[in-house]
N, C-alpha and C positions, 0 to 999 in steps of 0.2 A: 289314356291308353294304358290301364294297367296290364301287367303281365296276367288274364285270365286261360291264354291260349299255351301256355310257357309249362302247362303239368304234362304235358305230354313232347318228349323227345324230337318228334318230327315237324314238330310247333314251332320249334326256337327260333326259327329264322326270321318269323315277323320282328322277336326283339332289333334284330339287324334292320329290317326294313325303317322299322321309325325310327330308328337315329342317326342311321347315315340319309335318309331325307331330311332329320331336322338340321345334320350337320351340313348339308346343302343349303336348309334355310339361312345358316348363321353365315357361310359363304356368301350365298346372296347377297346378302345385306352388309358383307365386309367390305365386295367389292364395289358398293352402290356408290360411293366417293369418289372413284379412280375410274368410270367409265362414263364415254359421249351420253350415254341413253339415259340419264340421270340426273339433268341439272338441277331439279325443284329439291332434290336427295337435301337434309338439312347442315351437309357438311360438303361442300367442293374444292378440289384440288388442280390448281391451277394444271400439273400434268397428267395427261388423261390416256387412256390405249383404248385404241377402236378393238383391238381382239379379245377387251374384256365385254366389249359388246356382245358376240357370239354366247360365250362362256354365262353371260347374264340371261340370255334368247333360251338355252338350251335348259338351265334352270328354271329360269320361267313359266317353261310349260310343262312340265312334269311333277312339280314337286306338288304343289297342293293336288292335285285330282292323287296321285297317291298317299298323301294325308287324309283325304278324304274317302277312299275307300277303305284303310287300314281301321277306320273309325267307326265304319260300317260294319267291317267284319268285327270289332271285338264292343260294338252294340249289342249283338245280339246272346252271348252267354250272360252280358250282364242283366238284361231284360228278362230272362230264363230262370236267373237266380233273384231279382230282385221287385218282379211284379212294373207295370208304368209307373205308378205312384214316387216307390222309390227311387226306380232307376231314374225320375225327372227332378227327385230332388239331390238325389246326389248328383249329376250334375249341375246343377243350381250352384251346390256346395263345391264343387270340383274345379266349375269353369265359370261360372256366373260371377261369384263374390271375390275372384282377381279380376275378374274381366272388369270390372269398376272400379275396386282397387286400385290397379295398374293405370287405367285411364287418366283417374283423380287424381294420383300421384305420382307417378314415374312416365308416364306420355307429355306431361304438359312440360318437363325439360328437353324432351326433345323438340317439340314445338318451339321451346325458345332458344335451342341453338338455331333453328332455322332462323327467329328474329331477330336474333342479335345478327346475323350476316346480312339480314335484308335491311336492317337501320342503323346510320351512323350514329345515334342516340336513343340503343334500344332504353325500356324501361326496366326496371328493375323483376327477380323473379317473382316474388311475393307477386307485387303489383299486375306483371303477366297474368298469373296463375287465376288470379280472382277474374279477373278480365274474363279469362275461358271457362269461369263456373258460370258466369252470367247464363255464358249460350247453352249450357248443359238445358234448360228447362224448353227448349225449340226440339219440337217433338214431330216440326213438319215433315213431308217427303220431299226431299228434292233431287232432282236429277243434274248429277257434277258432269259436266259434258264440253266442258269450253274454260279459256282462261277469264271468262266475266263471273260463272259461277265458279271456279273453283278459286278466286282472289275472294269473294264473300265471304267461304268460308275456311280462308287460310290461317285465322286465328279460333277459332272457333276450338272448342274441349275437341278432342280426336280421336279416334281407336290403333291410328296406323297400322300397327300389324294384325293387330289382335281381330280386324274385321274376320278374320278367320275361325277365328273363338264365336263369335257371336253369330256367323252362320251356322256352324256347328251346332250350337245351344239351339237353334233355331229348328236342325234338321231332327234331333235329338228329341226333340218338343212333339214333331210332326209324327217320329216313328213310336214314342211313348205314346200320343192320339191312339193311333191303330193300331194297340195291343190293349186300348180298354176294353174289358170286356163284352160290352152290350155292339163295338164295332168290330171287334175281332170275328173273321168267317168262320163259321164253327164249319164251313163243309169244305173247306181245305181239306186235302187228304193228306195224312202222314208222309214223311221221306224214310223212306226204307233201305232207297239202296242209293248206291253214290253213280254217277253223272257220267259218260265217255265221255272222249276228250272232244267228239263231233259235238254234242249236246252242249258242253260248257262254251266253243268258241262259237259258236252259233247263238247262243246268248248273248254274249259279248258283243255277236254282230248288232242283234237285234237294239242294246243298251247304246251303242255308239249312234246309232242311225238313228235313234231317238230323240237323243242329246246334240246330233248335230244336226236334227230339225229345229229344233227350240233355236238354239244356238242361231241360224239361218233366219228365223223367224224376228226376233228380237235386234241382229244387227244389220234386219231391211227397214225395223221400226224407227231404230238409233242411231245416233254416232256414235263410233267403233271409239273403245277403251269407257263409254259410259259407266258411269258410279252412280249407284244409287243412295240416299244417307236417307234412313229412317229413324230421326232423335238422332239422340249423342252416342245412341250404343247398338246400332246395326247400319254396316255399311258394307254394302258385294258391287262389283262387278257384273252387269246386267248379261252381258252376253258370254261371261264365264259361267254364272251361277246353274244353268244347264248340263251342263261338264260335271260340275261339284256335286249336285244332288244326283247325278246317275250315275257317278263311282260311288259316292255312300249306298245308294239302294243295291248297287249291286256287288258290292261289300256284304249289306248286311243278309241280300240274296244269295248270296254264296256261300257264307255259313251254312245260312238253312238248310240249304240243300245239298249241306255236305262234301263240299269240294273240295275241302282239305283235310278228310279222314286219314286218306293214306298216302297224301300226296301234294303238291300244288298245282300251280294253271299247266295244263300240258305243251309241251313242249321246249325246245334247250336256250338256254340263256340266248343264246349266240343267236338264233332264231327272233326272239323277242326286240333282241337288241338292232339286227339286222333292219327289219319292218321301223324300229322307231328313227334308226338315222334316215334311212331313204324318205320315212315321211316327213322329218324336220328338214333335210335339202327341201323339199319339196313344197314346206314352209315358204323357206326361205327365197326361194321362184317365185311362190307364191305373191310373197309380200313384195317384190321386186316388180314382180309386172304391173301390178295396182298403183305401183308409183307413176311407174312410167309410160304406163295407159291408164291415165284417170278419165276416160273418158268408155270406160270396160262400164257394163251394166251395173248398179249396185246389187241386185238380188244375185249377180253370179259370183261377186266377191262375199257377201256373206253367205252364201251357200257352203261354198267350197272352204272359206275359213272355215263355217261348223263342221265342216266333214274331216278336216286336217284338224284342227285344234282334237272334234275329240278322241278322233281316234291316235293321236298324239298320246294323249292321256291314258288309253286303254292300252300302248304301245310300251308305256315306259313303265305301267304298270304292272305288268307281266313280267319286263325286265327286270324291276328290281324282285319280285318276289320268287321266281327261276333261279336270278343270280344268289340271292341267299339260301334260297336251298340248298344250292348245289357248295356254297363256300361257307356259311354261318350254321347250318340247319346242328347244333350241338352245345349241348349247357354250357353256360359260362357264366361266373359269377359278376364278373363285367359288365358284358351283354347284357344281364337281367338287368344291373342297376341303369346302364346307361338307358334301355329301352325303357324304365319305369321311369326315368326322370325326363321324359321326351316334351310333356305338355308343358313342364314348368322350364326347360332352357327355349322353348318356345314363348312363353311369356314374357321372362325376365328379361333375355337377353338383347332387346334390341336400344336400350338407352346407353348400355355397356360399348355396344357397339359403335354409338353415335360420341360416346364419352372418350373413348380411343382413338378414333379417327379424328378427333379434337385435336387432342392432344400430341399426335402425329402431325399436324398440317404444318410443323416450323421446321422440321426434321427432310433433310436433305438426304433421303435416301431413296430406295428405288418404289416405286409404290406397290410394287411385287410380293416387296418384303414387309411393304407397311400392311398390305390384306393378307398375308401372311400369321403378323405379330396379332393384327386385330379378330383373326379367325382364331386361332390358339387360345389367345388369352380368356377371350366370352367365351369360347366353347366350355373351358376347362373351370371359368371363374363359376359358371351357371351350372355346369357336373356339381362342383363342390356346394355351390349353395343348396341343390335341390337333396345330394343327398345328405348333408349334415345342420341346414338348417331348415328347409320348407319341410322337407317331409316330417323327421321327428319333434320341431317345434312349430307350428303354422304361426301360432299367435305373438309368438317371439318374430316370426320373419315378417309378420303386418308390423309390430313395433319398430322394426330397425325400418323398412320401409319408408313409414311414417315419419321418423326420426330421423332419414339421410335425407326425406325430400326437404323439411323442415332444418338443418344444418345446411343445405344447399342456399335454400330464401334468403338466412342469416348473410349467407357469403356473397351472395349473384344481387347486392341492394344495388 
């Protein structure tokens, strides 16, 4: 997500968008320790608060379909300026070769904090580690739906977060497809002029009601939270991936068509914000009646999920891009660096994360304070690395990478 959008004054505010969403992801993932909805999480704390449940809920469903369209929207200048060819190998280069990287090397420690909790004679890491190259060459598809498949492949090489990355590369892949030239429509007409503000939410309708067909579709096929694992290195969410691929298209259809020439999504923060709590209450009804009438139609429960999840998404993502207009929308030399280092504290930080909350579990304080220290510390540890060692040295940050997982094998015999 480099700053392409950041030359023009009235731009700035995406920088804010991506980083106070990925500083949501880093929270996410601070508080996955300290709350009920989390026990498989690879680090548990005996004191837990039902109200970081909520706080988890509301994250949860906003943050990626806003990572995902902000992705879409800054696809397209790069596609503009760089032909398919290039723009699929620079991502290749961008997101492909940590996305392996990280897998090979910095995932499989987090995998064995989870083993060493799950056995009173875990194995050594070396010895882990080889274990999960084994599974890397299982290329099958399989669908993770239940505690019989998901105990198969609980050792198994892993993506955990990065499944995000790799649909990403995935959507990236699709929308360089349909800018080669022999498939590109050459009878597209030009955009000339920019959009009312009826024309852009009337799209919006149209993309939601799309997405929460599929969405409907898919979770009268499945059971609800299905994972799909294609090999070692593509893994989504079958009845989210619907939601994902229709805030990137309509991302990178909103470029196109000019929606943020001289402006953003219409309408006032407080507006956008308004629509998205009523419809996460509404959620949250939602998810309450289904409990307690399991005996409600299944097609009317995934109906109405796809309808609340995506417009959930199309809800908060208004809100954040409104809210920073209206608060971020001005240079800063912060804000650029923070929003340029968004994909790589996205990468790195979640071992960080799991290494802290380690390290925390003996410690007799409040766990308020421990998601706290743990959200600080990664936020600010993965700022520093991305802007003083990933960006200006890459092949120095694969070396130390390589080198701490390698010092780690030595120490974890």
């Amino acid at each position: 997500m480099r700053a392409e959008l950041s030359t023009s004054g009235r731009r700035h505010y995406f920088d804010g968008v991506r980083y106070l969403t990925i500083m949501c992801v880093v929270l996410f993932h601070a508080t996955m320790a300290y709350s009920n909805s989390a026990r498989w999480w690879p680090v548990t704390e005996s004191h837990r608060s039902l109200a970081l449940n909520v706080l988890l809920s509301i994250l949860d469903v906003y943050m990626m379909p806003v990572l995902f369209f902000v992705a879409g929207v800054f696809a397209v200048p790069s596609m503009r300026r760089h032909g398919p060819g290039t723009f699929m190998i620079g991502k290749l280069r961008r997101l492909g070769i940590p996305l392996v990287l990280i897998t090979v090397f910095s995932n499989p420690i987090v995998s064995y904090v989870r083993h060493v909790r799950m056995h009173e004679a875990p194995m050594g890491l070396f010895e882990f580690w080889l274990g999960q190259l084994r599974t890397a060459g299982d290329m099958s598809m399989t669908f993770l739906a239940g505690r019989s498949t998901d105990s198969k492949y609980i050792d198994y090489i892993s993506l955990w977060h990065l499944w995000f990355i790799s649909l990403l590369i995935v959507f990236f892949a699709v929308y360089a497809i349909t800018h080669i030239p022999v498939l590109k429509r050459p009878w597209a007409p030009p955009v000339n002029d920019t959009p009312g503000s009826r024309r852009i939410l009337l799209t919006m309708l149209v993309f939601g009601l799309v997405a929460a067909l599929l969405v409907g579709i898919f979770g009268m096929c499945t059971v609800p939270r299905t994972w799909v694992r294609i090999g070692p290195f593509l893994v989504f969410q079958l009845t989210r991936a619907p939601i994902y691929l229709g805030l990137f298209a309509l991302g990178a259809y909103a470029y196109s068509r000019k929606w943020f020439e001289d402006r953003t999504l219409p309408g006032a923060f407080w507006i956008w914000g308004l629509a998205a709590f009523l419809l996460f209450v509404s959620n949250l009804g939602f998810i309450a009646a289904m409990k307690n009438h399991p005996d409600l139609p299944r097609w009317f429960g995934a109906v109405v999920n796809g309808v609340l999840r995506s417009f959930l998404g199309l809800a908060f993502t208004g809100l954040f891009l409104t809210l920073c207009h209206r608060f971020f929308n001005r240079p800063s030399a912060v804000s650029r660096s923070l929003g340029d280092a968004t994909y790589d504290i996205y990468l790195i930080h979640l071992p960080i994360v799991i290494g802290l909350q380690y390290l925390l579990q003996s410690l007799s304080i409040s766990i308020y304070l421990k998601i706290l220290v743990v959200f600080v510390i990664t936020f600010a540890a993965c700022w520093g690395l991305s802007r003083w060692l990933i960006k200006p040295h890459p092949r120095i940050a694969v070396g130390v990478l390589i080198a701490s997982f390698g010092g780690l094998c030595v120490i974890l015999v």
